[in-house]
FIKOLZA-1660 file (N, C-alpha, C; in steps of 0.1 Angstrom, whole numbers, plus 5000, padded with zeros to 4 digits):
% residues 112
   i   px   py   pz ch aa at
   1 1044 5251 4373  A  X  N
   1 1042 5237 4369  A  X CA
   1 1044 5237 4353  A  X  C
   2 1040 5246 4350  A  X  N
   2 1040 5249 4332  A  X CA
   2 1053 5251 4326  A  X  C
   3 1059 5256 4332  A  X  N
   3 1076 5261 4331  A  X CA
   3 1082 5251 4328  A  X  C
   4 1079 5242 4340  A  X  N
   4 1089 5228 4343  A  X CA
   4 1088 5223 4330  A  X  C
   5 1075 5219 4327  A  X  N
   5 1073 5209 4316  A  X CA
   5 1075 5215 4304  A  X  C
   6 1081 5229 4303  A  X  N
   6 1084 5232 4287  A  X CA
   6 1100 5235 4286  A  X  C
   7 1106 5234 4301  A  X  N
   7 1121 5237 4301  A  X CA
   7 1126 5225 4311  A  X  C
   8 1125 5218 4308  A  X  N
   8 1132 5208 4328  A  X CA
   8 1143 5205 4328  A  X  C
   9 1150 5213 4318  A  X  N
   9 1169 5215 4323  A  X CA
   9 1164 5229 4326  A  X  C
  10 1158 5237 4329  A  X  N
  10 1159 5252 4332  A  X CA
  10 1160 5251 4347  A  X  C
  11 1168 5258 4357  A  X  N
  11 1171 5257 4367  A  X CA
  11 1159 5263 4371  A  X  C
  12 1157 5262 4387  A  X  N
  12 1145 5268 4396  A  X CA
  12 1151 5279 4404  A  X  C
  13 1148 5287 4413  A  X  N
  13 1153 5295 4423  A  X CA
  13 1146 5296 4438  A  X  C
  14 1149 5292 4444  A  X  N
  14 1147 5289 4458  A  X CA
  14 1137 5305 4462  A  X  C
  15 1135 5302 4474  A  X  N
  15 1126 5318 4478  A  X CA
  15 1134 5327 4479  A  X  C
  16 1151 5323 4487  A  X  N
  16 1157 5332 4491  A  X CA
  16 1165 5336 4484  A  X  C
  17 1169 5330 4471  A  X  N
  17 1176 5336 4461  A  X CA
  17 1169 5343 4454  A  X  C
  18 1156 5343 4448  A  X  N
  18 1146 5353 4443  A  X CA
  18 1149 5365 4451  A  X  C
  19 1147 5364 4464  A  X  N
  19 1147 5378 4470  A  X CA
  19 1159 5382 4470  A  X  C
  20 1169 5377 4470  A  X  N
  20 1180 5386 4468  A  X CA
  20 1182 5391 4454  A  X  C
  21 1183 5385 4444  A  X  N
  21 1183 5389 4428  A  X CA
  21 1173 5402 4428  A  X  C
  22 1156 5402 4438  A  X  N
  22 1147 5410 4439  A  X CA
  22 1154 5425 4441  A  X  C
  23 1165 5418 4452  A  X  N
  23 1170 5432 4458  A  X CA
  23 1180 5443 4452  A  X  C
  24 1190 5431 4444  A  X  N
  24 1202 5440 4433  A  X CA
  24 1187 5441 4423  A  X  C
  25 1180 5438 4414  A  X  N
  25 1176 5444 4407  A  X CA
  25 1165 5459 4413  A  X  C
  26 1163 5459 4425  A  X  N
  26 1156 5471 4429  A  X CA
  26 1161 5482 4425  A  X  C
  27 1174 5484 4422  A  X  N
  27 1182 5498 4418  A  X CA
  27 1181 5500 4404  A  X  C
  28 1178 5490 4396  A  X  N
  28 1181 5488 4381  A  X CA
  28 1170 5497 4374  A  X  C
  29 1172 5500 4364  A  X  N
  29 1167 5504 4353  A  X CA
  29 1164 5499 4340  A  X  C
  30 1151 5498 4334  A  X  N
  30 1150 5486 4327  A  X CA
  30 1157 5493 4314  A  X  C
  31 1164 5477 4305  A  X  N
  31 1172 5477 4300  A  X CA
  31 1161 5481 4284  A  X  C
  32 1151 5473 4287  A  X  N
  32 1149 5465 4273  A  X CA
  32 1134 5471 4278  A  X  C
  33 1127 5481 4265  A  X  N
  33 1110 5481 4266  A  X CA
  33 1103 5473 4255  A  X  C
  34 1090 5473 4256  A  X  N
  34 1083 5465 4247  A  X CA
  34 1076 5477 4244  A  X  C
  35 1079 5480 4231  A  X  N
  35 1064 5490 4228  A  X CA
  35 1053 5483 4219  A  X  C
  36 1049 5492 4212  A  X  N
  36 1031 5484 4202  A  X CA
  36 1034 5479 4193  A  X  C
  37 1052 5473 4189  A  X  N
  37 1054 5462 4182  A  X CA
  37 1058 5449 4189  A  X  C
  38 1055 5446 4202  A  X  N
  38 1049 5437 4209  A  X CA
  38 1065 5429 4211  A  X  C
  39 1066 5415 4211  A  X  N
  39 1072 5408 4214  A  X CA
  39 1079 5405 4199  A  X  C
  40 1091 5413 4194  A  X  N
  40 1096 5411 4182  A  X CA
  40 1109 5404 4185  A  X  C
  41 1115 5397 4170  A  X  N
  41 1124 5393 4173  A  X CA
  41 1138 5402 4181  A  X  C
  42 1137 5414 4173  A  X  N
  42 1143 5427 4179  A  X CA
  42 1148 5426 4193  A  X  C
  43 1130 5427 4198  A  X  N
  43 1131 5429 4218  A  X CA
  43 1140 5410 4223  A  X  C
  44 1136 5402 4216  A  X  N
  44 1144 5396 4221  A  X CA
  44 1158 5393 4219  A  X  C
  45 1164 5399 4205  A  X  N
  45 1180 5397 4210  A  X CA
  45 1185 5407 4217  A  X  C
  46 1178 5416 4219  A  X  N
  46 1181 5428 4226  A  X CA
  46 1185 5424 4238  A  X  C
  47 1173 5419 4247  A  X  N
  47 1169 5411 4259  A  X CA
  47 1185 5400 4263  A  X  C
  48 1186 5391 4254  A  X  N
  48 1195 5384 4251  A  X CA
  48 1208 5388 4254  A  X  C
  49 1212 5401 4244  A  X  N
  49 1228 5407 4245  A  X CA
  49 1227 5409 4258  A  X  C
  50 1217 5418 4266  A  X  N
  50 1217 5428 4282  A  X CA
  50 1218 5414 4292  A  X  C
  51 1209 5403 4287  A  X  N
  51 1210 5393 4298  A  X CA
  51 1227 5389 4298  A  X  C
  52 1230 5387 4283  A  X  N
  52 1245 5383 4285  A  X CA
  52 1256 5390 4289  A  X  C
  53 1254 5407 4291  A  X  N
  53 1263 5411 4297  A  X CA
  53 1261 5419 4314  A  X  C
  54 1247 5413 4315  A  X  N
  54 1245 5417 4331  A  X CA
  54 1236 5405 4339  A  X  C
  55 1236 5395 4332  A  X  N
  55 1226 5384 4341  A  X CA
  55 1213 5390 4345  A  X  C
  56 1211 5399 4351  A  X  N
  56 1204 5404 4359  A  X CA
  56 1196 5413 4350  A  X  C
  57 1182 5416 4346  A  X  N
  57 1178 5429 4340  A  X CA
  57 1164 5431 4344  A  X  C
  58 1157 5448 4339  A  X  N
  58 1145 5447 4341  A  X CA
  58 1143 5451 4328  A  X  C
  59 1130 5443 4325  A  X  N
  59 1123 5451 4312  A  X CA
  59 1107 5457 4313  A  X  C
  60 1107 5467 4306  A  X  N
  60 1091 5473 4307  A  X CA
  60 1083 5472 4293  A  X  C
  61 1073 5468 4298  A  X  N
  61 1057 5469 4290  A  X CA
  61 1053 5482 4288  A  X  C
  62 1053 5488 4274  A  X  N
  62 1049 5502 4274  A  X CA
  62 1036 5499 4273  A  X  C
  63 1028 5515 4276  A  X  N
  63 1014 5517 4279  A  X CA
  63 1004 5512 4269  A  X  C
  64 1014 5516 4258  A  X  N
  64 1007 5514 4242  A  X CA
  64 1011 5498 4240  A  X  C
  65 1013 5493 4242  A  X  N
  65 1018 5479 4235  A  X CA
  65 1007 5474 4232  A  X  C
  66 0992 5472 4243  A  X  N
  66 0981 5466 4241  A  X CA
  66 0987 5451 4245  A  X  C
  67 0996 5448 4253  A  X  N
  67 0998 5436 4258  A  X CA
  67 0994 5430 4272  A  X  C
  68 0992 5420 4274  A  X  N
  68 0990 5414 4289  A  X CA
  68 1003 5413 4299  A  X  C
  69 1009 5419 4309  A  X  N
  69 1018 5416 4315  A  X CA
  69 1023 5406 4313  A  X  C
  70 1014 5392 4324  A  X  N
  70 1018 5383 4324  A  X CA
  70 1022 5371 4315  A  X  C
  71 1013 5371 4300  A  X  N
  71 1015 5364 4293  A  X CA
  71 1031 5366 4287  A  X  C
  72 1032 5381 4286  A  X  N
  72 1045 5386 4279  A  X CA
  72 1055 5387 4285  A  X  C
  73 1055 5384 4298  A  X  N
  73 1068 5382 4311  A  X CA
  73 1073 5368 4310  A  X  C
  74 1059 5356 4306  A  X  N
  74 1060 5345 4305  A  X CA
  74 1074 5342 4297  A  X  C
  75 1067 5348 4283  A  X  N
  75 1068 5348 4271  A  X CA
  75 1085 5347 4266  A  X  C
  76 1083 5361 4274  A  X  N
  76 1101 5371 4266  A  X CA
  76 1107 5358 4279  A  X  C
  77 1104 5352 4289  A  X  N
  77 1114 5346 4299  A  X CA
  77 1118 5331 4292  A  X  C
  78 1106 5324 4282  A  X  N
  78 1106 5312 4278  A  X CA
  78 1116 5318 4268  A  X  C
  79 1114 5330 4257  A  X  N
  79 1121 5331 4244  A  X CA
  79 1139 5331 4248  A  X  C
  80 1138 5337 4258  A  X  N
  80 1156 5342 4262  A  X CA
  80 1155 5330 4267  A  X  C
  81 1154 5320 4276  A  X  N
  81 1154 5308 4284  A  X CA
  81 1161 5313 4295  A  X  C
  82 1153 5326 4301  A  X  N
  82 1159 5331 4314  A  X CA
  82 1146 5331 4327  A  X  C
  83 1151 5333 4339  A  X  N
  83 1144 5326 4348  A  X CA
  83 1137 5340 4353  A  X  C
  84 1118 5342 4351  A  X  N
  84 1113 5353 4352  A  X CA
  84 1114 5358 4371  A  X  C
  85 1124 5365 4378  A  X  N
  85 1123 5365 4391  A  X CA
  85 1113 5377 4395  A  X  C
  86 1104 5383 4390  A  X  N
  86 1095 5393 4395  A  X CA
  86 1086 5403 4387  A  X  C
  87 1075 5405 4385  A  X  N
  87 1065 5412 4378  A  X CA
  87 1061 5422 4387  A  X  C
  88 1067 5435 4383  A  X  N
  88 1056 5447 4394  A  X CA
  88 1049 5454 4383  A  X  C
  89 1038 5462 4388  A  X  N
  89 1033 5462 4375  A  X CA
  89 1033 5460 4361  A  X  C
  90 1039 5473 4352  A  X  N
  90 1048 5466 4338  A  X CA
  90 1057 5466 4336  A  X  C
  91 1069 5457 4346  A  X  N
  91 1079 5461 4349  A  X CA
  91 1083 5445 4350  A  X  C
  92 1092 5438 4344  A  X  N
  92 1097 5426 4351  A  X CA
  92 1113 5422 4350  A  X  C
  93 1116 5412 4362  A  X  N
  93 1127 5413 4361  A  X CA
  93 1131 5397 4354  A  X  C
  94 1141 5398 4349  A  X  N
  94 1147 5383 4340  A  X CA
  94 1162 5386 4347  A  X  C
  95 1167 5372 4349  A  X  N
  95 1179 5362 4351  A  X CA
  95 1184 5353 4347  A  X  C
  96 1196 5354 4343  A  X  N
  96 1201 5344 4332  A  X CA
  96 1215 5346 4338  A  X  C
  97 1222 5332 4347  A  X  N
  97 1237 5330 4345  A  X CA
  97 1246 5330 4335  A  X  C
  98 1256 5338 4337  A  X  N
  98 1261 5338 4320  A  X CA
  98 1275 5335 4328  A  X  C
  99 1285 5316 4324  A  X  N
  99 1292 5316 4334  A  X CA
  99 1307 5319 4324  A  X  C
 100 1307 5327 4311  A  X  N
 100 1312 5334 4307  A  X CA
 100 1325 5346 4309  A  X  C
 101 1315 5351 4318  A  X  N
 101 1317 5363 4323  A  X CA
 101 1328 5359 4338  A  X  C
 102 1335 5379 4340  A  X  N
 102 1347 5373 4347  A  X CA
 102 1343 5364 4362  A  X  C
 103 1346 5361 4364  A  X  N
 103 1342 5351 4383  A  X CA
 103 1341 5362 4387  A  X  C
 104 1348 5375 4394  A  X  N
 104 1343 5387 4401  A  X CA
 104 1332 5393 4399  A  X  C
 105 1326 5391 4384  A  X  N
 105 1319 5400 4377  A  X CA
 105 1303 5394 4382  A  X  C
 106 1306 5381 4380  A  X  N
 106 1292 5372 4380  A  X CA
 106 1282 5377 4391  A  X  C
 107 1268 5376 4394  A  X  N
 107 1262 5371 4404  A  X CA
 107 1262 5357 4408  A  X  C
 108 1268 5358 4423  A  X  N
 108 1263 5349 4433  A  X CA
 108 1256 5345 4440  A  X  C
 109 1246 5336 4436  A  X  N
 109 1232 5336 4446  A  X CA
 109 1236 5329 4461  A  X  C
 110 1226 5329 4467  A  X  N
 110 1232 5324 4478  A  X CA
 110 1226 5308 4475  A  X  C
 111 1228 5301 4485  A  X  N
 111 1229 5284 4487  A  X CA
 111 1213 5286 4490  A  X  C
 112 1207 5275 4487  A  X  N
 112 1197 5271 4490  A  X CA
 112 1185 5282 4495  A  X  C
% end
């Protein structure tokens, strides 16, 4: 509900497109860490360039960071304006269409 009201052009994702995005990102490797300089401008163009050349990423909360998962999954998803599809421990994954990129290249979610 909170989402909505601070992005409501940000797209939503159905259950069953979550789970598939869930599924190609299961293989991944996170792109982008957060260490005990927290949520810097840094981690987020970083975050930014990887979303724009893979749509798809995971990033991780290092041990030391002294951060809250969820606040900072919120966070880095509102700063990039990408759509947070999963939190496993400190591990989350971000989505961002980038319609850029080649038509072959893209992710395709499914319909509804």
């Amino acid at each position: 509900m909170l989402e909505k009201s601070l992005h409501p052009t940000a797209p939503t994702l159905t259950g069953r497109q979550k789970q598939f995005l869930k599924g190609l990102a299961h293989s991944l490797n996170p792109l982008v860490q957060i260490g005990k300089e927290g949520i810097s401008s840094g981690i987020i163009n970083t975050a930014l360039a990887e979303l724009q050349n893979h749509e798809l990423i995971k990033v991780k909360i290092g041990n030391n960071s002294g951060l809250e998962k969820h606040a900072t999954s919120q966070a880095v998803a509102e700063q990039t304006e990408s759509i947070l599809v999963q939190l496993i421990g400190k591990v989350f994954v971000l989505y961002k269409a980038n319609p850029e990129i080649a038509k072959d290249k893209r992710i395709k979610l499914p319909k509804g």
